[in-house]
C-alpha positions as CSV (number, residue, x, y, z in Angstrom):
1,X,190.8,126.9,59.4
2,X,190.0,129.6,62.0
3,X,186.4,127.9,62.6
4,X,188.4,124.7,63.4
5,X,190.6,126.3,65.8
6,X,187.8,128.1,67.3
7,X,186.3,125.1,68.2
8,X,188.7,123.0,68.7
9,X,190.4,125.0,71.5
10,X,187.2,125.7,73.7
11,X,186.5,121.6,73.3
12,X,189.5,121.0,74.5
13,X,190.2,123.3,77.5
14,X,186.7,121.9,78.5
15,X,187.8,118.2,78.4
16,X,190.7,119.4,80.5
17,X,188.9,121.3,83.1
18,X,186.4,118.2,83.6
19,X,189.4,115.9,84.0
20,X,190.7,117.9,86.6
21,X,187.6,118.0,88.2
22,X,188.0,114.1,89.2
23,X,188.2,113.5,92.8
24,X,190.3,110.5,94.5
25,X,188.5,109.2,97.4
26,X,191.4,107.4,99.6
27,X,190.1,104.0,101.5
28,X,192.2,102.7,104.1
29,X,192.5,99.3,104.2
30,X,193.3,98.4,108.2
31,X,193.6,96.0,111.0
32,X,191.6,98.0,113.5
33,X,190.2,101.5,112.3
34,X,187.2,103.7,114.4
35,X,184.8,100.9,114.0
36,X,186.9,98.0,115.0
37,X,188.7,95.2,113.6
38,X,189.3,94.4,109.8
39,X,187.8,97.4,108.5
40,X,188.0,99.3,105.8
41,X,188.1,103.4,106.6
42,X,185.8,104.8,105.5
43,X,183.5,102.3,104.5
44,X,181.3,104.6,103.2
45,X,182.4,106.7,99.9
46,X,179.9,109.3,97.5
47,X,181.5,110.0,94.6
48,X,180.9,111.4,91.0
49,X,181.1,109.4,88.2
50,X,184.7,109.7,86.2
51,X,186.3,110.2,90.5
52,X,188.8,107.4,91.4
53,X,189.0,105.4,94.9
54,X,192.4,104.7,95.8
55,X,192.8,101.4,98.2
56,X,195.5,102.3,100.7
57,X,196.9,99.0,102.2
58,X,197.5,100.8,105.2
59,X,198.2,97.4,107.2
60,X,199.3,94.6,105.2
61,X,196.9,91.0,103.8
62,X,194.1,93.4,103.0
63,X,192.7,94.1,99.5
64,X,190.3,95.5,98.3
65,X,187.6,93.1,95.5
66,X,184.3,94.1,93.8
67,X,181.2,92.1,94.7
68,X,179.4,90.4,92.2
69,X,176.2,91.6,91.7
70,X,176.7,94.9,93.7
71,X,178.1,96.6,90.8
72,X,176.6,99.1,88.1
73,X,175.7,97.2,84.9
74,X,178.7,97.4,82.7
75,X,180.8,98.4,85.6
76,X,184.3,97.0,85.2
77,X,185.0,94.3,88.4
78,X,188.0,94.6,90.0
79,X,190.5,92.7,92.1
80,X,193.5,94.0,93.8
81,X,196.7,91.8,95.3
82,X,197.5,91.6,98.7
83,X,199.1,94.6,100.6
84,X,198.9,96.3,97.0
85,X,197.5,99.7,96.4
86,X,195.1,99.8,93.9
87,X,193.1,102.7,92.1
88,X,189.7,102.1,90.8
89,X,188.2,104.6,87.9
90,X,184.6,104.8,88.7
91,X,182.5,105.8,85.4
92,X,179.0,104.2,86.1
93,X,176.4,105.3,88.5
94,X,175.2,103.3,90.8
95,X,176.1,101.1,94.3
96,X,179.6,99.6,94.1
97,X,180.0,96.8,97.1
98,X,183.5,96.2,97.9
99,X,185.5,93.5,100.3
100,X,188.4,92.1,101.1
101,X,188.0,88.5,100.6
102,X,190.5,87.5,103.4
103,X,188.1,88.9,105.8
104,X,184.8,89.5,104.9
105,X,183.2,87.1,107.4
106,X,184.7,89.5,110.0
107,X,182.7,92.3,108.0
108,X,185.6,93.7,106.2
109,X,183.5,95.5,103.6
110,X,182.9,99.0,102.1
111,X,179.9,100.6,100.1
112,X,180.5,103.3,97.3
113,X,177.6,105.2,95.9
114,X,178.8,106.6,92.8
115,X,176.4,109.7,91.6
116,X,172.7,108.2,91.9
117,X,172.4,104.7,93.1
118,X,170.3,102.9,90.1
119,X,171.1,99.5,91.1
120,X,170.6,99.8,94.7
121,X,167.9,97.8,94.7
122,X,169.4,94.4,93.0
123,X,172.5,95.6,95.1
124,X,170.7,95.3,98.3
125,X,169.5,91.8,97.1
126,X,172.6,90.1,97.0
127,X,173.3,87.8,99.6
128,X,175.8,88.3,102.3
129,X,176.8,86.0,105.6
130,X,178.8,86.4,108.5
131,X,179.6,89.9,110.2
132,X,179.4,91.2,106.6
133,X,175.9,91.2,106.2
134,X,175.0,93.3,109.0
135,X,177.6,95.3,108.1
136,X,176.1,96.1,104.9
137,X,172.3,96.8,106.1
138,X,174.0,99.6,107.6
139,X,175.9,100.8,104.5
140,X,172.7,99.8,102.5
141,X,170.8,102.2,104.9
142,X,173.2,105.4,104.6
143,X,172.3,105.3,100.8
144,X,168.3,105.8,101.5
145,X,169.6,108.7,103.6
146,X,172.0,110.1,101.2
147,X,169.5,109.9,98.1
């Protein structure tokens, strides 16, 4: 019994102390932020796997959508509602592309790198239009820098 217990209890104050490791990046979802207008702030995010992003509808219509195909391979998508906050747990490594759908033509996307970036590659193969894509070489660049 006292081999169980001394086990068990370094097991679990270790669980505990990498749980409250997790950070919680906050994105701003806003009208007009540092870089203009329909942004989201920042649009850039590094994170460890197991942190959460929170999506802060600072300014109301925003939220904040995974891309398909600029997600981690068995990466959970997700969808927030409009002028909702919503918190994202972000377990897989690897590029996570984000946008609000309402105005990504007007470039209203964000880029989260979330420990090493396996899937940048395909990531940076998806196809994106309007003020978005340019948007996103940029982001897409910042990652070759952060590696």
């Amino acid at each position: 019994m006292r081999y169980a217990i001394a086990i068990a209890v370094p097991l679990a104050v270790s669980m505990l102390a990498g749980a409250a490791q997790a950070a919680d990046h906050q994105i701003q979802m806003l009208n007009k932020g540092e870089k203009g207008m329909m942004v989201f702030q920042p649009d850039f995010v590094q994170a460890a796997p197991g942190d959460t992003v929170t999506f802060v509808p600072t300014d109301e219509g925003h939220y904040a959508q995974s891309i398909w195909g600029m997600i981690p391979n068995g990466a959970k998508t997700f969808k927030g509602k409009s002028g909702e906050q919503i918190t994202v747990k972000l377990d897989k490594e690897g590029v996570y592309g984000v946008k609000c759908a309402a105005h990504y033509g007007m470039g209203m996307v964000a880029l989260i790198v979330v420990g090493k970036p396996v899937n940048l590659a395909h990531a940076a193969t998806v196809k994106q239009s309007g003020k978005a894509k340019k948007v996103f070489e940029a982001l897409l660049a910042q990652v070759q820098v952060a590696i």
